[in-house]
NUMI-539078 format. One record per residue (C-alpha): x, y negated, z negated. Coordinates in steps of 0.25 Angstrom, whole numbers, padded with zeros to 4 digits, always signed. Layout:
BEGIN
XYZ ...
***
This chain:
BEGIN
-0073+0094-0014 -0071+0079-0011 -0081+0068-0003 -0076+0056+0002 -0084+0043+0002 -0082+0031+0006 -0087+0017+0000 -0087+0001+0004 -0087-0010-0005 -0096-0020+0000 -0100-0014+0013 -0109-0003+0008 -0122-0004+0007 -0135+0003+0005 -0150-0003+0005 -0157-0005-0009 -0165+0007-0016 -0180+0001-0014 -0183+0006-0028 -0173+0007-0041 -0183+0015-0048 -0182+0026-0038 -0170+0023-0035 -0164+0032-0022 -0153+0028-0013 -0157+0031+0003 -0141+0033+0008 -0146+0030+0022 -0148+0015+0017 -0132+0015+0014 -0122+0008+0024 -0113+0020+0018 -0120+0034+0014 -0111+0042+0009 -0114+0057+0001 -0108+0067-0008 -0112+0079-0012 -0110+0091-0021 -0117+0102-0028 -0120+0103-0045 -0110+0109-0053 -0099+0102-0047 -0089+0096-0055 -0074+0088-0052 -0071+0093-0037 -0084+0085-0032 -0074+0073-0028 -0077+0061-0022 -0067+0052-0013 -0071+0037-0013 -0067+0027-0002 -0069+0012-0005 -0068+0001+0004 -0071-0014+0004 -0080-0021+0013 -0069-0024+0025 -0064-0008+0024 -0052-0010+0013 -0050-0001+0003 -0056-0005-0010 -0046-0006-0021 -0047+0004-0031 -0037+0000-0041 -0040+0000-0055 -0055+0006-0051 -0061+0018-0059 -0073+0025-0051 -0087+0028-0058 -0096+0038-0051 -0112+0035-0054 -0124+0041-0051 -0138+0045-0054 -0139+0060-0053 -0152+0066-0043 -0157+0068-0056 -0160+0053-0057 -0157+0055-0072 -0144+0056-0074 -0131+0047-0071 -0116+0048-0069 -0107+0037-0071 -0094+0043-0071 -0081+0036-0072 -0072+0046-0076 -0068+0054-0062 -0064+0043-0050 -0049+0043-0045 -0043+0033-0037 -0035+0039-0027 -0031+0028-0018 -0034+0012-0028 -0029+0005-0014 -0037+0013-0004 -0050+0011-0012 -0050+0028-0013 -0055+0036-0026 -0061+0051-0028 -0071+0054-0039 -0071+0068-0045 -0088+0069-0047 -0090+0075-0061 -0100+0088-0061 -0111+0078-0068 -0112+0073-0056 -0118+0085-0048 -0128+0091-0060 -0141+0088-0053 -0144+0092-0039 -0149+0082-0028 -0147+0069-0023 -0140+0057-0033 -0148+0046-0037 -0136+0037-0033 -0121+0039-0034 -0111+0028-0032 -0095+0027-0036 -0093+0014-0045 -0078+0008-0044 -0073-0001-0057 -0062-0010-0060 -0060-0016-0072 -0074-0016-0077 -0078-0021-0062 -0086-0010-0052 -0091-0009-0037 -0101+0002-0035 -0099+0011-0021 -0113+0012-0014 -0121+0025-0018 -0116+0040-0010 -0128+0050-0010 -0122+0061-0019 -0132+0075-0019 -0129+0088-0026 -0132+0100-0023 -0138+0111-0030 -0131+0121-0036 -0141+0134-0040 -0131+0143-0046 -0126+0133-0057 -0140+0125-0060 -0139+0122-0072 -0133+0108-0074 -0140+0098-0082 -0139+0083-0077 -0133+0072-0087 -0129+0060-0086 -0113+0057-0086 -0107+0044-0089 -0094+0046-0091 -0089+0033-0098 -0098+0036-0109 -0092+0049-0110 -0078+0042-0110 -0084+0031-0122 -0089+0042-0129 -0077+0050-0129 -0069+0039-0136 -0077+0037-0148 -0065+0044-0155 -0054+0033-0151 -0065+0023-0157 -0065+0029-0169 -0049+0030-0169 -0047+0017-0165 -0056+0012-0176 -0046+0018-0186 -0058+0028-0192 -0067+0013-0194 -0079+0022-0187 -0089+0008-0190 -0078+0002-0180 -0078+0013-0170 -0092+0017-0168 -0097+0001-0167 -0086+0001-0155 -0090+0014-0150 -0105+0011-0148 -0102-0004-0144 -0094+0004-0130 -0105+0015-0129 -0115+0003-0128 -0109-0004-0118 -0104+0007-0111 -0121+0011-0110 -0123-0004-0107 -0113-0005-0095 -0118+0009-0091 -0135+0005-0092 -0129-0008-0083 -0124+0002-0073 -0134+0004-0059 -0135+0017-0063 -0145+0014-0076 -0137+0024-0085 -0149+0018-0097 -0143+0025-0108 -0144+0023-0123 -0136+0024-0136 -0146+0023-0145 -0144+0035-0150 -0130+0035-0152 -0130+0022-0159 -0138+0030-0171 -0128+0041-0170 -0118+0032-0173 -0125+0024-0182 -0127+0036-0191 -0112+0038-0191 -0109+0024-0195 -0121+0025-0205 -0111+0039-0211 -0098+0030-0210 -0103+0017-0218 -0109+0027-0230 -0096+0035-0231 -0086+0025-0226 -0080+0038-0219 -0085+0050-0212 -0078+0063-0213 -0075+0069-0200 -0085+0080-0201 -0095+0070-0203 -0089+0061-0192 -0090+0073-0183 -0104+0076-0185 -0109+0061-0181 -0099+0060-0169 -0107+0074-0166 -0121+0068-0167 -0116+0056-0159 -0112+0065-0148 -0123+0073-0148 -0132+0060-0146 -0125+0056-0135 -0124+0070-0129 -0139+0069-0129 -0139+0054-0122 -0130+0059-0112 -0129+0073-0109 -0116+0078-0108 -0108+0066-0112 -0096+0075-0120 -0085+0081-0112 -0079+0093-0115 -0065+0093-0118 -0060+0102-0105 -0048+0110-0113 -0043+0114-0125 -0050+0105-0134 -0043+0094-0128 -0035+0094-0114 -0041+0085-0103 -0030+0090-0093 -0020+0099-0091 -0021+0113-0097 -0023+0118-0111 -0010+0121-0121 -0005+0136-0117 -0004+0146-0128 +0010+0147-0127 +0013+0131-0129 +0000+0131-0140 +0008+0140-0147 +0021+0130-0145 +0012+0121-0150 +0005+0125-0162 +0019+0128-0166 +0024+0113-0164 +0012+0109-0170 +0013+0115-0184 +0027+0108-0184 +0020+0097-0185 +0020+0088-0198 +0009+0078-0197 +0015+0070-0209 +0027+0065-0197 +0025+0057-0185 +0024+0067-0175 +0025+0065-0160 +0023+0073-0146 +0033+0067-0136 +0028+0073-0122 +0035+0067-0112 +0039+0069-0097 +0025+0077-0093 +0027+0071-0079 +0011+0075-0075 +0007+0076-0061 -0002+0086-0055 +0006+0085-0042 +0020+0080-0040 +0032+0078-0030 +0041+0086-0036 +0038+0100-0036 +0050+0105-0048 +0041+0098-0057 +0030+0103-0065 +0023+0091-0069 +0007+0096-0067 +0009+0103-0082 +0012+0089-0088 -0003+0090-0093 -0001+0101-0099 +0010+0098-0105 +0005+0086-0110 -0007+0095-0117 +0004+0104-0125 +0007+0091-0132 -0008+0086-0135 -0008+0099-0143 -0001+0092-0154 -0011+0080-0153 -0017+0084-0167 -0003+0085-0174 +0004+0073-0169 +0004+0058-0171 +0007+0055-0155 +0010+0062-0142 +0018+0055-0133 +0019+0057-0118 +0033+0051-0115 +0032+0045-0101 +0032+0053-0087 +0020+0057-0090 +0016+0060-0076 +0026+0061-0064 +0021+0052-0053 +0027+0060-0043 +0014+0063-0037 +0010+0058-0023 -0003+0053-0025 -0006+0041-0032 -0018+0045-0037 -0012+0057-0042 -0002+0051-0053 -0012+0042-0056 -0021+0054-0060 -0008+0062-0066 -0007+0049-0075 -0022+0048-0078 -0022+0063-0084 -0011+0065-0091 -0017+0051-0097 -0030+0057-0099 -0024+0071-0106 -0014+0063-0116 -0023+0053-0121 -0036+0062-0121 -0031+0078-0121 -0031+0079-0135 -0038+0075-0147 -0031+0062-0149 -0024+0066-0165 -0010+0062-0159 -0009+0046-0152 -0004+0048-0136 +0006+0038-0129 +0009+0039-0115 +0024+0031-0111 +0026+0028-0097 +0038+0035-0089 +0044+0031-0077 +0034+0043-0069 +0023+0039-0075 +0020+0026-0064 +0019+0038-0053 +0034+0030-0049 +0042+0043-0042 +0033+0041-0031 +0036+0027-0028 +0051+0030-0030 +0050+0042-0022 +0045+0034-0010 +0054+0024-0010 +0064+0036-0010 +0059+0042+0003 +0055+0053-0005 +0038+0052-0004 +0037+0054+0013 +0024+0056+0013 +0020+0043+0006 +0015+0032+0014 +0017+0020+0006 +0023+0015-0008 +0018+0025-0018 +0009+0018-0030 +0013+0019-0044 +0006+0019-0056 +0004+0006-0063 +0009+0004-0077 -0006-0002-0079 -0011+0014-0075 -0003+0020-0085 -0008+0011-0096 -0021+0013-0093 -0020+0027-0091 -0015+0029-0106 -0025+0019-0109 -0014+0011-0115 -0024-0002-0116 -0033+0006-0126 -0021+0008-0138 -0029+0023-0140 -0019+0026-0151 -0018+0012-0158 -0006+0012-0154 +0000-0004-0150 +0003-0008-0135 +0008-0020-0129 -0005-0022-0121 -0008-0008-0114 +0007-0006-0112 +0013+0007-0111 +0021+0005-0122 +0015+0004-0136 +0019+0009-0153 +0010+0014-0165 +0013+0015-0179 +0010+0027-0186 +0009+0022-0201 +0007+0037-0208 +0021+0041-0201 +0028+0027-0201 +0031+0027-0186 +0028+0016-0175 +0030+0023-0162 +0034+0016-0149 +0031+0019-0135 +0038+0012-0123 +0036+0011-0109 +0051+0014-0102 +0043+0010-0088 +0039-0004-0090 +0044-0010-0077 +0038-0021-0067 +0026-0016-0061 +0027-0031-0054 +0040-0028-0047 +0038-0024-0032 +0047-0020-0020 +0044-0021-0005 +0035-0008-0003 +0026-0013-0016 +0032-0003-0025 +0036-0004-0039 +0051-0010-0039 +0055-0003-0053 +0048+0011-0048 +0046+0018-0062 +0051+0030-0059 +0065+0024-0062 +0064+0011-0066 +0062+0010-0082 +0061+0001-0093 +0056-0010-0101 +0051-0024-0100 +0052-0037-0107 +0036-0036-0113 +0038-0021-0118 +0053-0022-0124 +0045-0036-0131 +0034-0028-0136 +0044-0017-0142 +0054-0028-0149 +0043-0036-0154 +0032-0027-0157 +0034-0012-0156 +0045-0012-0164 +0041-0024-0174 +0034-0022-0186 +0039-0008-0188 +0037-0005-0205 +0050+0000-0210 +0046+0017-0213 +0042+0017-0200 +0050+0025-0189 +0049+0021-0175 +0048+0031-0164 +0049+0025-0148 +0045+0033-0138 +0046+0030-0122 +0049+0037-0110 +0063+0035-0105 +0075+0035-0114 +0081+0025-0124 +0095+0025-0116 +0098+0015-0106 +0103+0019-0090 +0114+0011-0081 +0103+0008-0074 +0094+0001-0083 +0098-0015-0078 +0102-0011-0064 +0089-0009-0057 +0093-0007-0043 +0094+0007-0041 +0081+0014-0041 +0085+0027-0040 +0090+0025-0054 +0081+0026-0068 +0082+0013-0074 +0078+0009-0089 +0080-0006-0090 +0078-0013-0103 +0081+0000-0110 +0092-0003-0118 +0085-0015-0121 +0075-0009-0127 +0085+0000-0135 +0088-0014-0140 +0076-0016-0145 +0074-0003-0152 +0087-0005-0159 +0085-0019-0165 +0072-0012-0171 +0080-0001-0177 +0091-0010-0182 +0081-0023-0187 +0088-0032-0177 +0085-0044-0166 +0092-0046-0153 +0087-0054-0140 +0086-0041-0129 +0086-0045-0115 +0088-0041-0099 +0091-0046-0088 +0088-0036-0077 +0077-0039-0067 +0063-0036-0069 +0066-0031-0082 +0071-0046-0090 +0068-0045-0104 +0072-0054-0116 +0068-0046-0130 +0070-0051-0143 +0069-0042-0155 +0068-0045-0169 +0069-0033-0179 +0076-0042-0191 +0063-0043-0200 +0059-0030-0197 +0072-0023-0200 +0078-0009-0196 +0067+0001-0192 +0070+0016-0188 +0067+0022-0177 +0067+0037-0174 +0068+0038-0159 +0067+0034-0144 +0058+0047-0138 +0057+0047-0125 +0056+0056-0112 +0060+0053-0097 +0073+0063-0096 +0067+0075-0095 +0075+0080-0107 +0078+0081-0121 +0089+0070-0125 +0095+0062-0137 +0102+0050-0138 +0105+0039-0150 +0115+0030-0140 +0104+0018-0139 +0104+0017-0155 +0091+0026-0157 +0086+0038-0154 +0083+0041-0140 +0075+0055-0138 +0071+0062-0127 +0061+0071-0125 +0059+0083-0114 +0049+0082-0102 +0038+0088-0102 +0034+0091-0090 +0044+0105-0087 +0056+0108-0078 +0048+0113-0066 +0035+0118-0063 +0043+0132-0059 +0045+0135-0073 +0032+0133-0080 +0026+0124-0089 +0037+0119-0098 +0033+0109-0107 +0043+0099-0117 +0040+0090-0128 +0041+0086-0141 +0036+0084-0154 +0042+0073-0162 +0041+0070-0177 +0045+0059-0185 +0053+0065-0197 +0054+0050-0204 +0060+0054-0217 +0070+0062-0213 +0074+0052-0199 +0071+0063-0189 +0063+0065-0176 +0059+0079-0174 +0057+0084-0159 +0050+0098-0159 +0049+0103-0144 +0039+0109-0137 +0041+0116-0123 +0054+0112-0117 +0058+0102-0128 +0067+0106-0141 +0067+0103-0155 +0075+0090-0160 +0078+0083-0172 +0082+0068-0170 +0087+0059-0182 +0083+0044-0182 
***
């Protein structure tokens, strides 16, 4: 179902349309006609593979681009401006596909115009027009035309992180909100598609609701329900079918919907639950891919894994994916990167948002296998050295930049804390992969490949002496979670073996985490190469602080040890033993018993009931 087109920067041309009030493109005036065609009703499989090129023949570089289709329907009416369905598949051979939304084909007949816009960092270059027809479809006629602007659906679906983020000040929130929805219309009316839209309407729709707020200093949420209604019903009516409808279950994006058998299971674990504690769901190890290298693997019911614990979303105060969140063993790059993007997608958006979600970095999550694999002779049919994902991807996927729980990052790094003041606990989430991304061997491939090479750096064991660990009020418990284990390897400062997993800087960090617990100081430092750090630390004022436990995933099993000076916990993967056995699923549920010094581990799946004492 795919069309292949092909487009040059700078060399395509067509002549100008003689009058823009009748405005028709002739595509015989074009130094590059080119046509698609499909017929109404079609929806997803319609796909488009886009070729782009610079003026001398090169392939433009698609790195960092995003991919808008927009067109005027044969309708003349009505619009599309979609920027929610292009895929790079190959940045550095200018390559991307568009999977054209069923909006697109409602009215039959030629487009009015349709064109691809490419944009990068809030820059774009516009493809020349394609002549796009569609043909009638007489057994399902019954279609009605709107328009489709997908980054207005996308603001309008986050009017509930304003009003969160505001800290229930809904003044604050809705003066923010309509600022974005009218600049948004602004940028979109600037657009040489003349989109001419208004929000007049919903202005006075919110207005009415500030009017409510102001009188009673509060609304109720029936009342706060009824205005949000009335507000989108006015934009329904500006914009046809701007809501979405959640695709599963109330509110799975991908993957399938909770079984009755682990429902069941679930209900079960849920009525355990004592809101009053600090409760946590530790899902680690998923290991997503829809396709991988190893076939005693059963990595494509990660997703669905990951939906078993969305279920507690409304009974728990975080869930946690511990790291390894996808598997990287897939042999396209494209391919991890869209593994990545959804189970990003289903964990930040799959549920109704009660419980904060943090995603840690694991050392499969940079697609990394695939590099050392080459290297290893083991990937024949790959041609040169395989891509890995960039750090930058990762924080970016999880939206790291946009703190979306309030939680406190250094920058957008992938390690990060929050308090929780009702439960009197600072939780802290590190990265174990934070290695040089600089670093570079002779065939332009990472020289500390992920898969294997772990770790922290001077600026994240900084942040955790002199910030995450700092300020901590004395009732509170402190909880650390991360992917890989708190115990050092004999291969931690000897890096020059890379069939080996090293941790370097681990036992260092244990350091750290012990002058916290103790209320002590010490100068921390390292020497090994790429990896230097000098960390001073400075507990004295703030005194001896408890911490309940170093939770983490990584082994691929359930283990205990106190031999670091803490607690170090792990939890079972996720993903299942192999895909011959079935879908078989483990994690845990973790509550903070604070009065009686204990961490509660309730399993679900695969994974057991434990007690650990702080």
């Amino acid at each position: 179902m795919g069309m292949y087109l092909t487009f040059t920067i700078g060399k395509d041309k067509r002549d100008l349309v003689n009058d823009i009030t009748d405005f028709h493109i002739d595509n015989s005036a074009s130094t590059n006609p080119q046509w698609l065609q499909a017929r109404q009703n079609e929806d997803g499989m319609r796909q488009v593979f886009v070729t782009v090129k610079n003026e001398d023949g090169s392939p433009f570089n698609l790195t960092g681009c995003n991919y808008w289709f927009q067109g005027k329907l044969p309708d003349g009416i009505h619009k599309i401006i979609d920027a929610k369905h292009g895929v790079t598949l190959d940045a550095q051979n200018g390559k991307f596909r568009f999977d054209m939304p069923k909006q697109a084909f409602t009215v039959a007949g030629s487009y009015v115009q349709a064109f691809f816009r490419i944009v990068r960092d809030g820059e774009s270059i516009t493809t020349l027009e394609f002549d796009l027809t569609v043909l009638a479809d007489l057994v399902y006629n019954d279609l009605v035309p709107s328009d489709y602007i997908t980054p207005f659906e996308d603001l309008y679906g986050k009017l509930k992180d304003y009003i969160t983020k505001a800290n229930g000040d809904f003044d604050a929130a809705m003066t923010q909100w309509k600022k974005d929805v009218a600049n948004l219309i602004n940028d979109l009316n600037a657009d040489v598609s003349g989109i001419n839209l208004t929000i007049t309407e919903i202005k006075s729709q919110l207005s009415a609701l500030e009017d409510k707020i102001k009188a009673d200093g509060l609304l109720t949420q029936a009342e706060f329900d009824a205005q949000i209604k009335s507000v989108n019903e006015t934009i329904n009516n500006a914009l046809a079918e701007l809501k979405q409808p959640i695709p599963v279950d109330d509110t799975i994006i991908v993957g399938k919907p909770v079984s009755a058998k682990n429902k069941s299971a679930l209900d079960n674990l849920k009525a355990s639950i004592d809101e009053s504690k600090f409760n946590m769901v530790f899902i680690t190890d998923t290991h997503y891919a829809q396709q991988s290298e190893l076939d005693d693997y059963a990595p494509g019911y990660a997703v669905d894994h990951l939906n078993n614990a969305l279920y507690l979303d409304d009974s728990v105060d975080v869930i946690a994916a511990g790291g390894d969140n996808i598997d990287g063993h897939n042999n396209s790059y494209p391919g991890i990167l869209n593994d990545q993007k959804k189970f990003a997608i289903e964990l930040l958006y799959g549920s109704n948002n009660h419980a904060d979600k943090f995603a840690l970095n694991g050392n499969h999550d940079d697609g990394s296998w695939r590099l050392y694999a080459y290297r290893d002779g083991n990937l024949t049919y790959q041609n040169s050295t395989p891509e890995t994902i960039p750090f930058a991807q990762f924080r970016a996927d999880y939206q790291n930049a946009d703190l979306l729980f309030e939680e406190h990052r250094n920058g957008d790094s992938n390690y990060f804390y929050k308090d929780y003041p009702e439960k009197k606990v600072r939780l802290i989430g590190l990265d174990s992969n934070d290695t040089p991304e600089d670093k570079l061997t002779s065939d332009g491939g990472l020289k500390y490949v992920g898969i294997n090479y772990m770790g922290y750096r001077q600026e994240q064991l900084d942040w955790i002496a002199n910030t995450a660990l700092q300020n901590v009020p004395e009732n509170y418990t402190t909880i650390i979670i991360g992917h890989c284990g708190a115990d050092p390897t004999p291969y931690d400062d000897d890096l020059s073996d890379p069939t080996h997993g090293h941790h370097t800087n681990q036992a260092q960090l244990n350091q750290i985490i012990n002058n916290f617990i103790k209320g002590t100081s010490e100068t921390i430092t390292n020497n090994v190469k790429d990896f230097e750090i000098n960390v001073k630390t400075d507990f004295t004022s703030q005194g001896p602080r408890v911490m309940a436990g170093y939770i983490h995933g990584h082994d691929h099993k359930e283990n205990y040890s106190t031999t670091v000076g803490f607690n170090s916990i792990g939890v079972i993967n996720s993903f299942g033993p192999s895909w011959r056995y079935g879908d078989n699923d483990g994690w845990n549920l973790i509550t903070l018993d604070a009065e009686n010094h204990k961490l509660i581990f309730k399993g679900f799946g695969l994974a057991t009931n434990r007690t650990i004492v702080y």
